[in-house]
N, C-alpha and C positions, 0 to 999 in steps of 0.2 A: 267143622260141619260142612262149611262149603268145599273143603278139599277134597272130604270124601264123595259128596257128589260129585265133582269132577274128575274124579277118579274112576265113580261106576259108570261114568258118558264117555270114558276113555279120554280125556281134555289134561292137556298138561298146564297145569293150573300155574305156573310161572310164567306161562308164555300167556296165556288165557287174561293174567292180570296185566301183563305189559300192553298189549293187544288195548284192552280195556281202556286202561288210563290215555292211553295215548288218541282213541279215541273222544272219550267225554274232552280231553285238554282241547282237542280242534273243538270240536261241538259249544265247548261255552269259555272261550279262553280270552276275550275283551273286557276293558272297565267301562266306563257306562259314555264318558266324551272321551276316546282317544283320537286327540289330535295331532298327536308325534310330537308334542313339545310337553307333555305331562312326565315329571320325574318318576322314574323308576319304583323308586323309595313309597308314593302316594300310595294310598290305598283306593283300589279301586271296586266297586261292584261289579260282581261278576254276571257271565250270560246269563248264566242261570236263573240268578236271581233277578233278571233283566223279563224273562219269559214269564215265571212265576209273577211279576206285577203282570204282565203284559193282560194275559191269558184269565189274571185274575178279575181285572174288572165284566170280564164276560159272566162270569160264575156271580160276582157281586149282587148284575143286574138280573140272572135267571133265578136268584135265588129266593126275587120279589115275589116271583111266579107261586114258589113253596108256599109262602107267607098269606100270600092272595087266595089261591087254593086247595080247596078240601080234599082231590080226586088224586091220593098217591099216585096210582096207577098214571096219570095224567100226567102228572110234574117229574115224574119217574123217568118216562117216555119222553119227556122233554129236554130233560137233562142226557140221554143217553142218544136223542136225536144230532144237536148240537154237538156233543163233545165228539162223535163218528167224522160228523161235516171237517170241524173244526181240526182234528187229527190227519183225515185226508188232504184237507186244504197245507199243512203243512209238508206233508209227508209226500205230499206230490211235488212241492217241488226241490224238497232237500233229497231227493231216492239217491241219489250218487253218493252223497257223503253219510246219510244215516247208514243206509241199510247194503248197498253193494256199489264199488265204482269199478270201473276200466283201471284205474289207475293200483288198486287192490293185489291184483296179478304181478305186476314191474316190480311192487317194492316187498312182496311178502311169499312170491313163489319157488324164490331159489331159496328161502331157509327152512329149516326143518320143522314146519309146522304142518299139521293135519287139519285134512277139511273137518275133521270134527273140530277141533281147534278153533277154527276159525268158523265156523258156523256156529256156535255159542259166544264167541266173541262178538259177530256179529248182533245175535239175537238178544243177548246181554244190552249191546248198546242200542237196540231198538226199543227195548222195555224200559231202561234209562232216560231216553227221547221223549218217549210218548207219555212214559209216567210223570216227566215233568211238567208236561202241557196237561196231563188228567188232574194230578193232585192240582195245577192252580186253575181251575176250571170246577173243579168237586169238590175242595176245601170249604168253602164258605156254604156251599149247598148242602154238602154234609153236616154240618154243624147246625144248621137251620134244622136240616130232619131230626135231629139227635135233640134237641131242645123245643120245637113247635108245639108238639103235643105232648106233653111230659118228658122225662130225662128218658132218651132211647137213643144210648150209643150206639147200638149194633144196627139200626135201623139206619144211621149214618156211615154206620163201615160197612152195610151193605150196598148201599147207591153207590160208595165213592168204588168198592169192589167192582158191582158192576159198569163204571162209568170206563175202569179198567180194563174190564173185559172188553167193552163196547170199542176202544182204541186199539186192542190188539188182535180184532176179527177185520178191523177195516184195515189196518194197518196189511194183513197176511194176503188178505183180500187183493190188496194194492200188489203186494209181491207175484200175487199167483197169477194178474193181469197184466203186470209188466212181462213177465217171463214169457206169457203164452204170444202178448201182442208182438215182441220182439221175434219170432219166428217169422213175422210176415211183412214186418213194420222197420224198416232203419230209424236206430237209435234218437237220431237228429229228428225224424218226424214223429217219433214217440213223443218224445220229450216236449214238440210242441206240439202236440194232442194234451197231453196231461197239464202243461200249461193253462192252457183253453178251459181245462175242467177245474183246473184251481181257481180259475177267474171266476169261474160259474160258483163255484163253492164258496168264494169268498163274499160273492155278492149274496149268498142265502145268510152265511154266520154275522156278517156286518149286519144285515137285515132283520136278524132275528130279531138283536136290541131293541131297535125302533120300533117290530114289530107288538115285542110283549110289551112295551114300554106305552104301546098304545091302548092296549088290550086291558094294562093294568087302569089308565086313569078312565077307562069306558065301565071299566067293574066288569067286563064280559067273565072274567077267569074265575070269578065267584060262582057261576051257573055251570061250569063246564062239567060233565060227568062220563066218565069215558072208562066203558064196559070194558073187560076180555072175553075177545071171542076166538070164533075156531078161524077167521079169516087172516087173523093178526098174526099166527104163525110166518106169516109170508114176511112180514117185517121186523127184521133182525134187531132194531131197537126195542121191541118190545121183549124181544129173547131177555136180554139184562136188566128190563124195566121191571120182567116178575119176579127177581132176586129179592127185593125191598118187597115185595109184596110178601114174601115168603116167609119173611124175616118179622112182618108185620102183623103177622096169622090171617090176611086177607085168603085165603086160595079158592082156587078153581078147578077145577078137568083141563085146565089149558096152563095153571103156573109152572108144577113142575115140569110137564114136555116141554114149557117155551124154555126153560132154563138149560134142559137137558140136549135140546137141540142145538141154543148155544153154544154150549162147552164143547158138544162133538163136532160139530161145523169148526169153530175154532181150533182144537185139537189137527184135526183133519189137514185146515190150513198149516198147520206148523210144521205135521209132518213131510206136507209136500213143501214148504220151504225145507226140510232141512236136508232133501235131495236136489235141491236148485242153487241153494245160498252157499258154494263152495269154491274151492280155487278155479274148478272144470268150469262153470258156470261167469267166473271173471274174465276166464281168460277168452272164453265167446263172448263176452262184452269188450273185452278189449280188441279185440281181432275187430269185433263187427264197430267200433266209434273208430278204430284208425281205419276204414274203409270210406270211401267218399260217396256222398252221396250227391245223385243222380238232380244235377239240378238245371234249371230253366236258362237261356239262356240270358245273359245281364243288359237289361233293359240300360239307356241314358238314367244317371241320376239329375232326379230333378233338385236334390241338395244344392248345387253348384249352381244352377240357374241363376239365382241373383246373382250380382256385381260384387258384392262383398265377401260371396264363398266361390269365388272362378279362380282364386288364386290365393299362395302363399298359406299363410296361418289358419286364414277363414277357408279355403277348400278343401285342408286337411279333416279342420273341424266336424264341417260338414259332412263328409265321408264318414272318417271314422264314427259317426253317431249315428248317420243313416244305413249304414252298416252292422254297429252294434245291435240296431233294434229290431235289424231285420234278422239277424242269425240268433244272437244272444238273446233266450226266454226268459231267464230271469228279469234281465233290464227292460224286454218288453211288455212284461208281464206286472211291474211295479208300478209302470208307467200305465198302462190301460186299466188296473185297478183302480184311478180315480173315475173309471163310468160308473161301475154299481155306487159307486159311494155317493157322484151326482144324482141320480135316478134314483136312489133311496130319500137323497134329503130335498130333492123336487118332490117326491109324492108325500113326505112328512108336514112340504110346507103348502101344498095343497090339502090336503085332510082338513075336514072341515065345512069344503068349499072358500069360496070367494075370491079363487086365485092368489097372484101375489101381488097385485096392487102397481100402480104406478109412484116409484118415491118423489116425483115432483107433484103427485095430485092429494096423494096419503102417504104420507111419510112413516108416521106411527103403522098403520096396519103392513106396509112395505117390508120393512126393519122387521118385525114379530115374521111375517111368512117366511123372507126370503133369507134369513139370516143364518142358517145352514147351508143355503147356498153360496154363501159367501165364505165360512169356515171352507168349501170342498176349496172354494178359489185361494184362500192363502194356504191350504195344505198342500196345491198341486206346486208350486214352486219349490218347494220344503221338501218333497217327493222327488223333485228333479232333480237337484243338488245333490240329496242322498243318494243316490240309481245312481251317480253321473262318478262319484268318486271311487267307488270298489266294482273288483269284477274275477271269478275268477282264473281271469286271461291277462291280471294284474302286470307276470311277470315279463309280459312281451313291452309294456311299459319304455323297457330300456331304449326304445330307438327314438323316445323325448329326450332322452341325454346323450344320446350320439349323431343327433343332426343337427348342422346347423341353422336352428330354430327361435326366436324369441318366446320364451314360456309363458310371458307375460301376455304377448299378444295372443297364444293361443287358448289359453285360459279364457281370457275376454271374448275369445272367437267362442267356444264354447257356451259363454253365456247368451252371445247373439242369436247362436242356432235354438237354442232351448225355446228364445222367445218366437224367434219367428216360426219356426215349426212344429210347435209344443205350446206354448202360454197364448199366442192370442189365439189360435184358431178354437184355441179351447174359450175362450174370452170370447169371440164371435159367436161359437155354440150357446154359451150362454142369452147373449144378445138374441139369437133365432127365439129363444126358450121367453125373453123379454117379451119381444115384440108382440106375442098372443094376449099378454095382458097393459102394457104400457098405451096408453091414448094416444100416443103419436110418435112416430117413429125419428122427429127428431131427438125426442128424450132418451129413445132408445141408443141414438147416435151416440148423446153427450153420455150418457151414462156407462156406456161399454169404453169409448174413452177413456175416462175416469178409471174404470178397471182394468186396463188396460196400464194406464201408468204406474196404479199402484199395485201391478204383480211385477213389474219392470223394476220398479225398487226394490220390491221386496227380495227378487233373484241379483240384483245388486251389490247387495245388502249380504244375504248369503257367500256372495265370490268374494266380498273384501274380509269375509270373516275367514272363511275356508278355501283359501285358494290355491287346490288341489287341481292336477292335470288328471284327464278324463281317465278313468277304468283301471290308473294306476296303483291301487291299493287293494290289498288283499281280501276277500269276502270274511263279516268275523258274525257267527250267528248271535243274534240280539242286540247288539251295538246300534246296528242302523235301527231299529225298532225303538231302542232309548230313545234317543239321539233325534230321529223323526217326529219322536211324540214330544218332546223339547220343544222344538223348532216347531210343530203346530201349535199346538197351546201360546205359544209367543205372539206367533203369527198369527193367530185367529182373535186374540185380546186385542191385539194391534187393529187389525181388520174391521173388528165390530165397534172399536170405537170411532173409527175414520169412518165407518158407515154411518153411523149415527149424526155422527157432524155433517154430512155431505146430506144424508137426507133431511136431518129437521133444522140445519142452520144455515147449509151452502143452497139448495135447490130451491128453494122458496125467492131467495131475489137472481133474476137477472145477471146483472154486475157481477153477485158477490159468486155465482156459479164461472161466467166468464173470468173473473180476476182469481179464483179455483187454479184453472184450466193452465192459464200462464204460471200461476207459480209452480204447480205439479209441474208442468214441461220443464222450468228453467231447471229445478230442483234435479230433474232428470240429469237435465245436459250438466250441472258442475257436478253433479255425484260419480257421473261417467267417469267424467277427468280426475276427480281424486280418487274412486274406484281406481283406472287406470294406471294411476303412479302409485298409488300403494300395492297392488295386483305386484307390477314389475320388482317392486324392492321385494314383498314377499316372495315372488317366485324364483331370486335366483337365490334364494336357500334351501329349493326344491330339491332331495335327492333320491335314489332309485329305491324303495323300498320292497328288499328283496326279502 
């Protein structure tokens, strides 16, 4: 069956399967902690199935939304609002490997394959991609439709249909905007445009959570009732929200045009992909990223400024990271993803009113406000670490194993810069954020201290576990997503119970705050030094991972 439609597309369906395979194998080809010491032989979780949780707990909690209310229409359009976000949000920033790279042209122009070939190759593995972030996104939501109000499977295989649709209009979408904006835009300032808008997108899909999750314990979602009209044409979520309506015998003068309009706008999109998404089309992508682009002149780095990064291991460090963050979007894009995340769980821990309390005046109401803000602070560390070890500029790596360099000291160099230029300032921002509610600004002193040491261990803690030289390892999709969601849930158990202790047992005496203070620091300075000497043994077993 599928041979012969590859046959009536003119598609040489051997080359079309090789194409294929070889794609999904990049796309989801890691087990869930590869640390380069796990045996071959183990069995591991693959990406996939790495995404499929990821992506699932989002569908979990909109699925409350279902449950809560009565307005299809409403919960339809919710599900189909979210899943577009959450598909761009990824799809912006994987566009080189899912859907077309530079790199495409090098390895795949001089064999005899056709842009037909390769443009269902492609589009295969786009519908592969995105259907896997749909189905773990629309699975549990569908299963809620299909059982809510009587057994109604089809009424669930047409949301999860639509939620389908809804990822591969945004998805075409995305294609048709990259293409156009690269006639006027170099690649490099694309890429950090699109950046910028996944950050933006990410801070709405993060938000939604907390959003419905507010919405559910107010009971608002129980009243909401939300009409089709002629205005909603204009919003292409609702194009796929009338599908389930349709399915559901609800209709209007406006279901089937909003469906109809769907399919042909999406149709549309696919067909002007499949005159863009071709060799012709790589090989002006590759011509225009080996072109250089027109840049500013290079200001003094202020990296090197301190005393500890002026020279040897630490002014490497320092470069190379102030460097990465500036060129490299993905690393800088990982790394400024903890703002919405703070700004979300600052306004969750204000709702309410009352602020967040000072922990030496009210402890208890402190601990209850501010204790998402505290999760954002052990996951920024956990964030740092992960961003810090892959990259994919991996394989220039090699000139850590052809200089004469100590690994060990540059690893440690590595974690220095993080803290100083990365963990307190972000630690002081909080402090700004303090000082509006704490009664006195010495509290705020001791208290950002306090946080201050205990993100310093935590990234400590991190380097003796994993002590990985910067950028040198290969990017692997959902790995770091495990692997990160690991490492916060760790971190943030850890966190909220050292919060607890410091607000209701250490800050109420004097002393027992001041005798705090010394043993955090001491505990600091011997963890360095055993940090240190295990750092160096593990790192000269460090080798290039090509």
């Amino acid at each position: 069956m599928v041979e012969r439609v590859l046959r009536l597309l003119d598609v040489d369906a051997r080359q079309f399967r090789a194409m294929l395979a070889v794609s999904l194998r990049v796309d989801f080809r890691t087990g869930l902690f590869d640390t380069g010491s796990v045996k071959k032989k183990r069995r591991r979780l693959s990406g996939l199935w790495k995404i499929l949780l990821f992506y699932g707990f989002l569908g979990v909690i909109l699925s409350f939304t279902i449950i809560e209310s009565a307005n299809l229409f409403f919960t339809a359009g919710v599900m189909m609002t979210i899943t577009m976000f959450a598909v761009a949000m990824s799809v912006l920033v994987e566009f080189q490997s899912v859907v077309v790279s530079p790199d495409d042209y090098h390895l795949l122009a001089h064999r005899p394959i056709t842009s037909q070939t390769f443009f269902v190759a492609r589009i295969a593995n786009i519908f592969v991609y995105i259907g896997v972030m749909t189905l773990a996104i629309g699975l549990v939501p569908a299963i809620v439709y299909s059982v809510i109000d009587g057994f109604k499977p089809l009424l669930g295989l047409s949301a999860l249909l639509g939620m389908f649709g809804a990822a591969i209009l945004v998805t075409m979408f995305i294609v048709f905007l990259y293409v156009n904006l690269m006639r006027v835009a170099h690649p490099g300032k694309l890429r950090r445009f699109f950046s910028y808008m996944q950050l933006l997108l990410s801070f709405i899909v993060y938000g939604s959570g907390m959003i419905f999750s507010t919405l559910l314990n107010t009971g608002v979602l129980d009243d909401i009732t939300l009409k089709h009209e002629a205005w909603m044409l204009l919003l292409p979520p609702t194009w796929f929200a009338s599908l389930p309506l349709l399915v559901d015998g609800i209709t209007d003068a406006h279901t089937i045009p909003s469906i109809l309009l769907g399919l042909c706008i999406t149709a549309m999109l696919l067909v002007y992909a499949y005159g863009k998404l071709s060799f012709e089309y790589a090989a002006i992508l590759s011509r225009q990223s080996e072109t250089s682009e027109k840049v500013k002149r290079a200001r003094p780095s202020r990296a090197t400024a301190l005393p500890m990064f002026r020279h040897g291991e630490g002014r490497a460090a320092a470069l190379l990271i102030r460097n990465q963050f500036k060129y490299e979007h993905k690393f800088r894009m990982s790394i400024l993803a903890i703002i919405p995340l703070t700004v979300l769980y600052l306004l969750a821990g204000l709702i309410g009113g009352g602020g967040l309390a000072d922990p030496f005046v009210d402890p208890a109401r402190h601990v209850a406000k501010a204790n998402l803000l505290y999760f954002a602070m052990a996951f920024f560390p956990v964030l740092l670490m992960a961003s810090m070890t892959r990259s994919d500029q991996y394989r220039a790596s090699w000139i850590f194993h052809a200089t004469p360099m100590d690994k060990g000291k540059l690893v440690l160099a590595v974690k220095d810069v993080l803290v100083v230029f990365f963990v307190f300032p972000y630690v002081l921002s909080l402090g700004i954020i303090f000082g509006f509610f704490f009664e006195s600004f010495r509290n705020v002193l001791i208290h950002i201290f306090m946080l201050g040491i205990l993100s310093h261990l935590i990234l400590q803690l991190l380097v003796l576990l994993n002590p990985w030289l910067p950028f040198s390892r290969p990017v692997r999709k959902g790995e770091r997503t495990a692997g990160v969601f690991a490492g916060i849930i760790t971190a943030a158990i850890g966190m909220t119970v050292v919060i607890n202790i410091l607000a209701r047992l250490i800050y109420p005496s004097v002393l027992a705050t001041a005798l705090a203070l010394v043993v955090l620091a001491v505990l600091t300075i011997l963890f360095e030094r055993y940090a240190a000497q295990r750092v160096r043994k593990k790192a000269t077993l460090l080798e290039f991972d090509h």
